[in-house]
N, C-alpha and C positions, 0 to 999 in steps of 0.2 A: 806627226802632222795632224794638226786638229780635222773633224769630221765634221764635213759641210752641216750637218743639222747641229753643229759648234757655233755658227753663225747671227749674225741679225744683219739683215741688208734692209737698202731705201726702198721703196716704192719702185724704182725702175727696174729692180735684182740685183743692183751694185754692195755687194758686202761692205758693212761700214764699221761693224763690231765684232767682239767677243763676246756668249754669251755668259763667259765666268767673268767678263768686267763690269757686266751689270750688277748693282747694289741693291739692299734693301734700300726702302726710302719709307717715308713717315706717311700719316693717312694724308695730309695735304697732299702731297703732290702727289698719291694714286689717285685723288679728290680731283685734281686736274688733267688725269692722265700722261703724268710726265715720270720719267724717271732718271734715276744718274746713273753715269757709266764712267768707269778709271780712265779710259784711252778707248780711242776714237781710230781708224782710220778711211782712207778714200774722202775723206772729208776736207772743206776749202775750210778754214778759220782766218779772217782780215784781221789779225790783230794789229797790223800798221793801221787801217784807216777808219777813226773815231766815229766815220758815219755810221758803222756798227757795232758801236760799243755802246751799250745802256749801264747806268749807275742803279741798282733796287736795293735797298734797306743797306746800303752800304759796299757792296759786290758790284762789282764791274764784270760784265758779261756780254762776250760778241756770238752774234752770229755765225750757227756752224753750217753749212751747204753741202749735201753731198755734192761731190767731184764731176759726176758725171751728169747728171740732169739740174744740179743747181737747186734741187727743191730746198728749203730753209729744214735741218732736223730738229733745231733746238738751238741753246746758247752752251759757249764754254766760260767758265769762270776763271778769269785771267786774275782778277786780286780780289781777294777777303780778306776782311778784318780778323787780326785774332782771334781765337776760339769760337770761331767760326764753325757750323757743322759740317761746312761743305768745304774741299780743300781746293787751291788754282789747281789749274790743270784738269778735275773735273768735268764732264760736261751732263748739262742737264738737255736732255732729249722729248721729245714728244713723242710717246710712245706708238701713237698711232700713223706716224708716220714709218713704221718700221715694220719690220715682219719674218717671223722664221722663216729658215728652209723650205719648209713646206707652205710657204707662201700665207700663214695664218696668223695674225697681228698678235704684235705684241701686249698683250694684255698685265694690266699690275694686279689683278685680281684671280691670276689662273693657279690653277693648283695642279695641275698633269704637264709639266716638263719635259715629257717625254717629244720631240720635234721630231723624231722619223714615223710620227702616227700610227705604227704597228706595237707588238710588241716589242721584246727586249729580248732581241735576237739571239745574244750572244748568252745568255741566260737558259735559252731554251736546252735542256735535256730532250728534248723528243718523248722514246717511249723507254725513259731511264724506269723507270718507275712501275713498268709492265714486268718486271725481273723482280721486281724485291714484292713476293707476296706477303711480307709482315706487315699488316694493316698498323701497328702503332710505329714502324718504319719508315711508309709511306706517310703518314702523319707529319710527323718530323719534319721530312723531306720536303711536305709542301709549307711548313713555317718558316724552316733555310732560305727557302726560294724566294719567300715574300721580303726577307732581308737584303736579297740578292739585288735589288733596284739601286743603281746608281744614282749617283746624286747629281750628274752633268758637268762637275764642273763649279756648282754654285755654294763654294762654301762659303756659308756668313749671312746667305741667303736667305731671307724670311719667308717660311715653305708654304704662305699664303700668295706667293708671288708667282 
């Protein structure tokens, strides 16, 4: 069972992602604050009605809504042209319409992934370290440790993200 700071929800708190489905993306679209995501959910997409489907550089893209307040998040890419960077199914999101667990936006430029804003609980030794008085021991020990940071989830992720 994933772990609510797993999450990205709308503006209302309605969860509407994963945060291993969010992609790296190119400097354009951090340039515009937008990012793509694999899969979506709680989310309305009208792919039956054309009045929200827009054609740009060749891609057809509707309008995504969260479920429950209706606010617009982004568009999804229903058709690309071949070799295309971006694949259907896709959706491109408005970053700042969105926001971790702990209620603090999604940014494309953040480098601390860490979303339960403490440390890294399960990491934590206590006072492991107060037993072992070999000083090139405890050395060690706290290089191990620095290794020991999880990556959340985001593999493939650009750790400028």
């Amino acid at each position: 069972m994933p772990r609510s700071s797993d999450y990205c929800h709308c503006r209302c708190g309605t969860r509407v992602a994963f945060l291993k489905d969010y992609i790296s993306t190119n400097d354009e679209l951090n340039f515009e604050n937008k990012g793509i995501f694999t899969d979506m959910f709680n989310v309305e997409v009208p792919e039956n009605d054309e009045s929200y489907h827009q054609v740009v550089d060749g891609k057809t893209l509707v309008d995504t809504f969260c479920c429950n307040c209706r606010n617009r998040l982004g568009r999804k890419f229903i058709a690309v042209p071949q070799g295309c960077r971006f694949e259907q199914g896709q959706f491109l999101v408005i970053l700042n319409k969105l926001s971790y667990t702990n209620g603090h936006d999604l940014d494309p430029y953040e480098e601390d992934l860490d979303q339960d804003g403490g440390a890294n609980i399960d990491n934590q030794d206590g006072d492991a370290n107060d037993d072992n008085q070999d000083e090139d021991a405890n050395e060690e020990n706290a290089a191990d440790n620095q290794l020991l940071v999880p990556n959340n989830g985001h593999i493939g992720r650009n750790g400028n993200i």
